[in-house]
C-alpha positions as CSV (number, residue, x, y, z in Angstrom):
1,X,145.3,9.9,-170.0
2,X,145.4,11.8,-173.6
3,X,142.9,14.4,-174.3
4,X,141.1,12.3,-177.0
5,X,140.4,9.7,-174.0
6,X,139.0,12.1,-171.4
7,X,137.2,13.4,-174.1
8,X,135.8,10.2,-175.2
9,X,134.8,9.2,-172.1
10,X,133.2,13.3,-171.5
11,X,131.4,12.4,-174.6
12,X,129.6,8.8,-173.3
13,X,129.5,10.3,-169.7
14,X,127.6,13.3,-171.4
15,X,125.4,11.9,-174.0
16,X,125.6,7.9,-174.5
17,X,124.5,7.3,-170.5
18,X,121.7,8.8,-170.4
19,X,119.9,7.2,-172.8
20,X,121.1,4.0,-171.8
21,X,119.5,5.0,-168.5
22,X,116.3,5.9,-169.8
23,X,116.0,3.0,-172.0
24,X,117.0,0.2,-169.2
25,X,114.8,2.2,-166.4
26,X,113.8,-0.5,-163.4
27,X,110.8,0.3,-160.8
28,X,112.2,0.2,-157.4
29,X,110.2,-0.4,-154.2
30,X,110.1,1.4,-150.7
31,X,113.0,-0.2,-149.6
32,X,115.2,1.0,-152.9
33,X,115.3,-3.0,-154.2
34,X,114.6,-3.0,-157.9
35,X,111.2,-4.8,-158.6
36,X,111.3,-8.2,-160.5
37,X,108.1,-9.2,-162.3
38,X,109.6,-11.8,-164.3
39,X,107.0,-14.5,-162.9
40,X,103.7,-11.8,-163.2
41,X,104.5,-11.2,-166.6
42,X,105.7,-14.5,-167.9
43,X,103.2,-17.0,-166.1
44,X,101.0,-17.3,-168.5
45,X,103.4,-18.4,-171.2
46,X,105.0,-20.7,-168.5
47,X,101.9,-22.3,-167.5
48,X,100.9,-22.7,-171.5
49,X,104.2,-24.1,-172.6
50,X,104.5,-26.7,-169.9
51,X,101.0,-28.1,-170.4
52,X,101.5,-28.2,-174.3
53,X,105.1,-30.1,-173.5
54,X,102.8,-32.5,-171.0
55,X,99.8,-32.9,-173.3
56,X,102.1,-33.7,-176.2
57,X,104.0,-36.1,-174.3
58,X,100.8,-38.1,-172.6
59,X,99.6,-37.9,-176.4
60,X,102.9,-39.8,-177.7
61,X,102.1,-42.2,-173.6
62,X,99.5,-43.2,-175.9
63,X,100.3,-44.1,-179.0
64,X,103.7,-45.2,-178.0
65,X,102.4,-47.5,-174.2
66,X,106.3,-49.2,-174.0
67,X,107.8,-46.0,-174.0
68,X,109.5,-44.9,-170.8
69,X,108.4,-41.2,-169.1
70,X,111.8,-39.8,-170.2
71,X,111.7,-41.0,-173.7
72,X,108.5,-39.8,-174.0
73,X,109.3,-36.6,-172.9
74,X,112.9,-36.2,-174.7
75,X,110.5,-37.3,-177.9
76,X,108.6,-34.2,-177.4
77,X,111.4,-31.4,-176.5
78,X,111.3,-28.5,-178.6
């Protein structure tokens, strides 16, 4: 490789890593496994989003009696 390579990569090796390490820091467990807590974090917003989508959709049942569950449903899809 040329000298302005090795030192590009010096350079990102040297300085750009770490902080990309710093700023995409995971927890890890005993075991060395990185922790996920996707589901503890985002259950609330799951939980509130799908009973909005049903609500809205046994609101439209309503109104709308000949409609079929999936038209109801594809009615109401964000």
């Amino acid at each position: 490789m040329s000298k302005n390579v090795t030192q590009e990569i010096d350079f990102f090796e040297n300085k750009i890593s770490p902080l990309i390490r710093t700023n995409y820091f995971r927890n890890t467990d005993v075991t060395g496994q990185f922790v996920d807590d996707f589901l503890r974090i985002d259950i609330f917003f799951i939980v509130f989003f799908a009973g909005d989508f049903l609500l809205r959709s046994l609101v439209i049942f309503r109104r709308n009696p000949q409609l079929s569950w999936v038209d109801r449903m594809l009615r109401r899809w964000y």
